[in-house]
C-alpha positions, 0 to 999 in steps of 0.5 A: 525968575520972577522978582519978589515983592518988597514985603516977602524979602524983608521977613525973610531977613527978619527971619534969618537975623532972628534965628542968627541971634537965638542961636548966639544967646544959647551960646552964650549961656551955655559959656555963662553956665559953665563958668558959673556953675548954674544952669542956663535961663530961658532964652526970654532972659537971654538978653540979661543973661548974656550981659552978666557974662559979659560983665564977668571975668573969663572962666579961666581965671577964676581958678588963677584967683584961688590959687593966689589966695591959697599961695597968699594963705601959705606965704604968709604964716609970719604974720598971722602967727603973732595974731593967733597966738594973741588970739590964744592968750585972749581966750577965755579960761585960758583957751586959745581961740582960733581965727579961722574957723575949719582951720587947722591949729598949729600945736606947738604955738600955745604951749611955747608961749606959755613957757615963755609967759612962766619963765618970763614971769616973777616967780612968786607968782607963777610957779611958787608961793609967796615965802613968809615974810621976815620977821623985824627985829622988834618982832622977834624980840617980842615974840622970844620974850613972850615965849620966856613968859610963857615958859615961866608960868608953865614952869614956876619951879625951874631949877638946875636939875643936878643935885649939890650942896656947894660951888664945888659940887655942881662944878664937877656935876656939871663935868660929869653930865657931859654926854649923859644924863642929869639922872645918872649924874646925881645917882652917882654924886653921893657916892663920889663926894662922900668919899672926896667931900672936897677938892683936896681929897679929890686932888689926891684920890687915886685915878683907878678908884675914882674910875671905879665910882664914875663907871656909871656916868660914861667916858669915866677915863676921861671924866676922872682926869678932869675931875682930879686936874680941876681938883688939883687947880682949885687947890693949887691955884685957887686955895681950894675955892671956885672962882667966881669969874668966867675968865677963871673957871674956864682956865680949868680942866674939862670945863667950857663956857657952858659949865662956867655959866652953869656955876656962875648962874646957880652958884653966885647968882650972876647971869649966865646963859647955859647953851647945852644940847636941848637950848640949841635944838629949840633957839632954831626951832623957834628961829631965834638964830640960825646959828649952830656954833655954841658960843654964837648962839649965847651971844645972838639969843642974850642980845634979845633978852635982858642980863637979868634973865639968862639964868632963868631963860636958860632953865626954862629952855631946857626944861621946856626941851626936856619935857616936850619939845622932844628932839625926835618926837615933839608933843606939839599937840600939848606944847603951850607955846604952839601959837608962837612957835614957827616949827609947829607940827614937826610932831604929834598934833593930836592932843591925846596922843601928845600928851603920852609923850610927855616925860617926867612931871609933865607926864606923870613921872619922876624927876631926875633929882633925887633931892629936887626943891620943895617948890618942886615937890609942892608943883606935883614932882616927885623926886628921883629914885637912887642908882640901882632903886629902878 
């Protein structure tokens, strides 16, 4: 064979080594696209191409690394909960606000602490209104004195509503009212003390006759052995005159703390505060005491008035309860102490309607004394029919 020339081996080597690299740059892009996911470059940018694959992390572990951030996600709920959830908390108008948008929410997470922010929070804030404040004692004092003013400007004419003529005569009117009216009482009374005009009669009346007159009244069994044993104390112990002492008056037959106060203030004049039926409903409407035992509300209701009012304190309560700060049905609507009393709107609000709850001279009706005073007669009042009249 005859020898080649120095030229003609050195391109073919050229050649040869030239297509040898080609053909690894084609491979290698073809190893770099596959890992990357982009089509492979020309073989002009193969060079470039070829060292950012090299640079690059095997295909292999590409998946490794996302699977460790799926397991680092999964692991580590514990501390990424507090961040949600101070997250949730910060969020405006109360919503929570999620860390990681496409991120599924975890429901229980919001409502928990939202629970635990109530529970854990002073409840009247949270869950309940601010309660009223108390009221001072100097407060209360003021305001139940201002009631009693009030009161005795709408009532100038306030009287004991049982009719008499004498200590002895409101002592067993007083008797008689017990669980009935003042009404039924003094329709009653002038046939009883016309016949027994004083206690010595009354001593030795028969019981069965007695009965008889009293029938109207109710419990006239029982009211007629009060009536007589009084009568028959007076007499005996007494010379036939009521006594002018609590301590005295108590000791007779059928007659409490209440009916002594009742002859004390309007008999003799010395204070006394008459705790019936009507002053109790209205002292704790008006929050005075929330005493319910009699003999402790005269003792709680005195301490805020001066001696010399219980009298007429007493008559301007019970008026005052009589006429419209009824038991079921109070006329708030037209009561003239509504600004000072706790309990408004227990009842009627509307005026109009208020004021058709009104009763006797308040709302245009009788009275219930028969022989009522003239300051009564001369303020509008009318007097009371007698027993069978209406």
């Amino acid at each position: 064979m005859g020898e080649q020339g120095p030229e003609g081996g050195s391109k073919t080597a050229k050649k040869t080594k030239r297509a040898a690299g080609e053909k690894a740059v084609t491979e290698r892009d073809t190893v770099s696209a596959a890992a990357s996911g982009t089509p492979g470059k020309s073989s002009a940018g193969g060079a470039r191409a070829g060292k950012t694959a090299a640079g690059k992390a095997p295909a292999k572990k590409a998946p490794a690394k996302k699977a460790a951030a799926k397991k680092a996600a999964t692991t580590a709920p514990a501390k990424k909960a507090p961040a949600k959830k101070a997250a949730a908390a910060e969020g405006p108008a109360g919503r929570p606000v999620v860390a990681a948008a496409g991120r599924a929410r975890k429901p229980a997470v919001v409502p928990e602490r939202t629970t635990v922010d109530v529970e854990g929070t002073a409840p009247v804030k949270t869950v309940a209104g601010r309660p009223p404040r108390e009221e001072s004692r100097t407060a209360l004092v003021r305001r139940a004195r201002r009631i009693n003013r009030e009161l005795a400007e709408v009532y100038p004419y306030a009287h004991p509503e049982l009719d008499f003529d004498s200590p002895f005569q409101l002592l067993v009117a007083t008797v008689l009212s017990a669980q009935t009216t003042d009404l039924r009482v003094n329709q009653t009374t002038p046939a009883l003390f016309a016949k027994y005009p004083t206690p010595e009669d009354l001593a030795a009346a028969v019981p069965e006759e007695v009965e008889e007159i009293l029938r109207p009244c109710g419990f006239f069994r029982a009211k007629t052995r009060s009536v007589i044993g009084l009568s028959k104390a007076l007499t005996e112990d007494f010379g036939g005159e009521v006594p002018g002492r609590l301590e005295d008056l108590v000791k007779l037959p059928g007659v409490g703390r209440k009916t002594a106060f009742v002859v004390l203030g309007n008999a003799f004049g010395r204070p006394g505060i008459t705790v019936d039926t009507h002053f109790q409903r209205l002292v704790r409407r008006w929050k005075w005491t929330d005493e319910t035992d009699p003999d402790k509300i005269e003792a709680a209701v005195g301490a805020l008035f001066p001696k010399s009012d219980w009298t007429d304190l007493s008559h301007h309560v019970i008026w005052h309860g009589r006429r419209i700060c009824h038991a079921r049905k109070p006329a708030c609507g037209a009561c003239p102490i509504a600004p000072l009393c706790p309990a408004y709107g227990e009842g009627e609000t509307d005026p109009d309607k208020a004021r058709k709850l009104l009763k006797y001279e308040k709302g245009g009706f009788p009275g219930q004394r028969l022989k009522p005073p003239q300051a009564y007669l001369d303020a509008g009042g009318r007097p009371a029919p007698p027993l069978g009249a209406g």
